[in-house]
Backbone as JSON, one array per atom type, in Angstrom:
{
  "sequence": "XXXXXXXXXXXXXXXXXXXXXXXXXXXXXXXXXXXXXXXXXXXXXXXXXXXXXXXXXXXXXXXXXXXXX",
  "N": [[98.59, 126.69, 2.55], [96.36, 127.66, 0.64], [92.95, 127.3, 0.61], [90.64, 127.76, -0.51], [91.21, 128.5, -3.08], [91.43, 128.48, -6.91], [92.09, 127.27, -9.82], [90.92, 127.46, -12.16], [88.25, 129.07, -13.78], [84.89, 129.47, -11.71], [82.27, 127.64, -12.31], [80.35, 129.45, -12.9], [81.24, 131.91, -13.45], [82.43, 133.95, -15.99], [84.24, 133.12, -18.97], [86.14, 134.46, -21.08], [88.16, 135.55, -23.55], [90.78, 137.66, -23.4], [91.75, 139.4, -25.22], [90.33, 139.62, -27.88], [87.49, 139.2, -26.83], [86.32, 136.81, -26.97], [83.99, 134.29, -26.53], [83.86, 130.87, -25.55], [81.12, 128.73, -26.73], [78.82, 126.96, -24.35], [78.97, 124.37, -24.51], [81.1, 123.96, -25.58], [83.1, 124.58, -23.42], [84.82, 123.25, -21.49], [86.62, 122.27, -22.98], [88.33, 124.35, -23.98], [89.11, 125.13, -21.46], [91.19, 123.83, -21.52], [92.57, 124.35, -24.16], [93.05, 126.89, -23.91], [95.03, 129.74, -23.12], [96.05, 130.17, -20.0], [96.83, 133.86, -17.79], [98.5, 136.06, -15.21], [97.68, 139.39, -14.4], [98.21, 141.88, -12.87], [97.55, 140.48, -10.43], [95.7, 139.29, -11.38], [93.54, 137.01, -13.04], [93.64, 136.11, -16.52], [92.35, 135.01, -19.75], [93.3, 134.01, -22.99], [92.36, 133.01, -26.16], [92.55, 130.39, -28.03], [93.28, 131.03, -30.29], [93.88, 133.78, -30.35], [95.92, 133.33, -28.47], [97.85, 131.85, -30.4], [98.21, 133.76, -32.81], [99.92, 135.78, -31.23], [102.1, 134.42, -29.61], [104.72, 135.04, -29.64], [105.34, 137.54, -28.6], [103.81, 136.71, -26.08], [105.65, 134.87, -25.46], [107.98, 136.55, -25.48], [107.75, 137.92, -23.06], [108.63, 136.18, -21.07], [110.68, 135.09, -18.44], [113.69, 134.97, -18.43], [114.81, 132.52, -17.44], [113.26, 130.49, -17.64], [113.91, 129.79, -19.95]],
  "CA": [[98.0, 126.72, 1.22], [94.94, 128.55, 0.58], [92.21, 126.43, 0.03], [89.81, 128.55, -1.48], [91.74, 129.02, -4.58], [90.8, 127.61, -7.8], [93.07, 127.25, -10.55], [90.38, 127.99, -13.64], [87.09, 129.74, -13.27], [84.17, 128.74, -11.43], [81.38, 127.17, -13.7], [79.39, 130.4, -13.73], [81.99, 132.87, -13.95], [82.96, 133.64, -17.26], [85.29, 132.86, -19.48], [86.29, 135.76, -22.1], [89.17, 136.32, -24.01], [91.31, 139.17, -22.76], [92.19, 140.15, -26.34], [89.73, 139.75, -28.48], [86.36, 139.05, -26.14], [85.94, 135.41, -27.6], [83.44, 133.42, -25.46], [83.28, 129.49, -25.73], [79.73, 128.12, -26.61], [78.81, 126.63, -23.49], [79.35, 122.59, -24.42], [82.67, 123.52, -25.5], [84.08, 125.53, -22.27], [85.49, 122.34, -20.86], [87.53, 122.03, -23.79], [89.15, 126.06, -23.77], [89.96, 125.73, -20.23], [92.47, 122.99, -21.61], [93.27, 124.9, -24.75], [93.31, 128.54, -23.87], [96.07, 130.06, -22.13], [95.65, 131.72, -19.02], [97.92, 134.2, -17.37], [98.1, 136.37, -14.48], [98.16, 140.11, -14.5], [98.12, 142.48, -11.52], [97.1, 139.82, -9.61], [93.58, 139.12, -11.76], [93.6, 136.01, -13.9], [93.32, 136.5, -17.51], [92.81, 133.89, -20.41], [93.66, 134.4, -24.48], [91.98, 132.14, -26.89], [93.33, 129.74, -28.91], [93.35, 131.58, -31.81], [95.09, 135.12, -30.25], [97.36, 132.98, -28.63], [98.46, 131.41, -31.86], [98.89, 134.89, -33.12], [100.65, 136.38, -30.5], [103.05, 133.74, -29.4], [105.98, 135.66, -30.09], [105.13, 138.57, -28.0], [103.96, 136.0, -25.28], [107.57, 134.23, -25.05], [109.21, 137.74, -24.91], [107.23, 138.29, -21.49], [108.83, 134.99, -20.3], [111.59, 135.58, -17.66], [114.88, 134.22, -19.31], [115.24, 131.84, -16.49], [112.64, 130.26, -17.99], [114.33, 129.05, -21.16]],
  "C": [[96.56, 127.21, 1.32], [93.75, 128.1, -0.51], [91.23, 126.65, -0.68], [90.5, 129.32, -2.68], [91.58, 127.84, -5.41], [91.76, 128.36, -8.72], [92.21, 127.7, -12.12], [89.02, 128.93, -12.97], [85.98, 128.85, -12.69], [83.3, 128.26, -12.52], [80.42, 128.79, -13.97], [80.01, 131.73, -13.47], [82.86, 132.28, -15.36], [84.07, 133.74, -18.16], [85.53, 133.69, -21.1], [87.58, 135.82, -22.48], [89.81, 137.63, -24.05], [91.78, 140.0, -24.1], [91.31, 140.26, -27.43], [87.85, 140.27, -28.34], [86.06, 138.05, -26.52], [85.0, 134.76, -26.47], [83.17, 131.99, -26.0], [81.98, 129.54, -26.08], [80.15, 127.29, -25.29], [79.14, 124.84, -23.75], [80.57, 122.94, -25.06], [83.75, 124.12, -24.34], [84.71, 124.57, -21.49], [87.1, 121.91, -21.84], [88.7, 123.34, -23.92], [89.45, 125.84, -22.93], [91.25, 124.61, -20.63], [93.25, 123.83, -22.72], [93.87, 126.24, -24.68], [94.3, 128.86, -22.98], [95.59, 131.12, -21.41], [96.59, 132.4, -17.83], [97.01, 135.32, -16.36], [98.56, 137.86, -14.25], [97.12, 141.46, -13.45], [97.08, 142.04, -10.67], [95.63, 139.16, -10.03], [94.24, 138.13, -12.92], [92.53, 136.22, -15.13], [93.22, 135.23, -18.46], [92.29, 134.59, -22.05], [93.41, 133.03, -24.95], [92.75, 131.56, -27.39], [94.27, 130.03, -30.04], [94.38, 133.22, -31.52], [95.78, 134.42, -29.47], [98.2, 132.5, -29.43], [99.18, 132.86, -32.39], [99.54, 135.77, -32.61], [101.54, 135.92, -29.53], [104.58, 134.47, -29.17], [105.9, 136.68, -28.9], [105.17, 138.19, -26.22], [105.23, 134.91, -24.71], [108.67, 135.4, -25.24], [108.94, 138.1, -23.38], [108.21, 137.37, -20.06], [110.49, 135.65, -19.41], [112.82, 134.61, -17.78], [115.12, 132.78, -18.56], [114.69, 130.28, -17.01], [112.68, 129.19, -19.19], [115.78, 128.57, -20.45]]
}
């Protein structure tokens, strides 16, 4: 296992919405890394706000790999 991996971002790398550019205010970025969804694409970890994942739900459970459901 590869111990230098971290599952969200460090504290001073930032946290951006891959679809819109949304950035937390800083006293709420503890709270986005619980709500925001974050996915992983060609190997680089991405995360979609609250709010474009709400609206793009649909699109995001066609990606899903049937196995899945």
């Amino acid at each position: 296992m590869d111990e230098s991996r971290t599952d969200g971002p460090t504290s001073d790398e930032p946290l951006v919405c891959c679809v819109c550019g949304a950035v937390p205010p800083a006293a709420e970025r503890g709270t986005a890394l619980l709500t925001w969804s974050r996915g992983i694409d060609r190997g680089r970890t991405t995360w979609t706000c609250e709010s474009c994942s709400r609206e793009n739900v649909r699109a995001i459970e066609g990606k899903l790999d049937p196995a899945w459901w």
